[in-house]
KERO-378291 format. One record per residue (C-alpha): x, y, z; residue in three letters. Coordinates in steps of 0.2 Angstrom, whole numbers. Layout:
<rs>
R    east   north      up   residuo
R       X       Y       Z       ALA
...
</rs>
This chain:
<rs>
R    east   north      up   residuo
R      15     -45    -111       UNK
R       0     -40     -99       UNK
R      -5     -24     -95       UNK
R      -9     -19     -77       UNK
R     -26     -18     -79       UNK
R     -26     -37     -85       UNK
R     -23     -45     -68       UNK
R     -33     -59     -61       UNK
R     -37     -57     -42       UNK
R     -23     -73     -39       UNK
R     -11     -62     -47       UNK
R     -14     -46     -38       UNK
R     -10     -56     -20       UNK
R       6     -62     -28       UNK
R      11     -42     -31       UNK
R       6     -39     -12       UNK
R      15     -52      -8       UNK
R      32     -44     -15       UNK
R      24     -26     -11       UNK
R      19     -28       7       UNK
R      36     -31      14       UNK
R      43     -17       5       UNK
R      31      -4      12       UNK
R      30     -12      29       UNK
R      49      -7      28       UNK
R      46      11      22       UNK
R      33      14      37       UNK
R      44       8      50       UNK
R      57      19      40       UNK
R      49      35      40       UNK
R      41      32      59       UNK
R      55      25      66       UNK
R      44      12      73       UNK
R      47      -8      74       UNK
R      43     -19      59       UNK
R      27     -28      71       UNK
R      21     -10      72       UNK
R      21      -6      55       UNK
R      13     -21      51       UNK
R       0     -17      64       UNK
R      -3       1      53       UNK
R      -4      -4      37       UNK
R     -15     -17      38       UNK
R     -28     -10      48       UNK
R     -28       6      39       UNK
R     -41      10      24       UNK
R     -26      12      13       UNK
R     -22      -7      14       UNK
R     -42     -10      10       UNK
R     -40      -1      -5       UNK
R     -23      -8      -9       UNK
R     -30     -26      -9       UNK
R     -46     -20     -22       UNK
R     -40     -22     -39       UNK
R     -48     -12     -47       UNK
R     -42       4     -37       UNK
R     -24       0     -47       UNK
R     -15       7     -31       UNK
R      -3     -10     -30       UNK
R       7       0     -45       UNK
R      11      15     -32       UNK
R      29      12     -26       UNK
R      32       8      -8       UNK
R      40      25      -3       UNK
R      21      34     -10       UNK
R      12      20      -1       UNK
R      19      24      14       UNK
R      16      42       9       UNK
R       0      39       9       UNK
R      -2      29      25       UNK
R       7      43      33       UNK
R      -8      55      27       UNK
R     -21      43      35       UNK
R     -15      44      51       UNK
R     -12      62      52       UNK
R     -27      68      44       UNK
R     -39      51      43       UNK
R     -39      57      23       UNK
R     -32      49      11       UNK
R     -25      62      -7       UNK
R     -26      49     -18       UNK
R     -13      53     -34       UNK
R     -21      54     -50       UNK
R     -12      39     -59       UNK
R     -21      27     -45       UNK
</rs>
């Protein structure tokens, strides 16, 4: 079994791929916003531009400490980023 830190950049955008979703879902949650709105966050925040670097490991946050985290960026423009990242 592969360890996290084994992925191949082809296999880190199939875990976005299944990760994404699930965040966009928690932001439009926690800001009571639309799905397109969410969508519009996330990926135009610094937190998705670390999410895609694989060597930052932060695709094996949860989507609810993702969203967290975009959350933080937007009120503060800072990013706390948890130790296990």
């Amino acid at each position: 079994m592969k360890k996290f830190n084994e992925y191949k950049p082809w296999q880190l955008k199939g875990v976005l791929e299944m990760l994404v979703p699930l965040v966009i879902g928690e932001i439009s949650k926690s800001r009571n916003i639309s799905h397109d709105e969410a969508i519009e966050l996330l990926y135009s925040s610094h937190l998705y531009k670390t999410l895609e670097t694989e060597s930052t490991k932060m695709w094996h946050l949860s989507q609810l400490t993702l969203s967290d985290l975009l959350n933080e960026e937007l009120e503060t423009g800072k990013i706390t980023f948890p130790e296990e990242a």
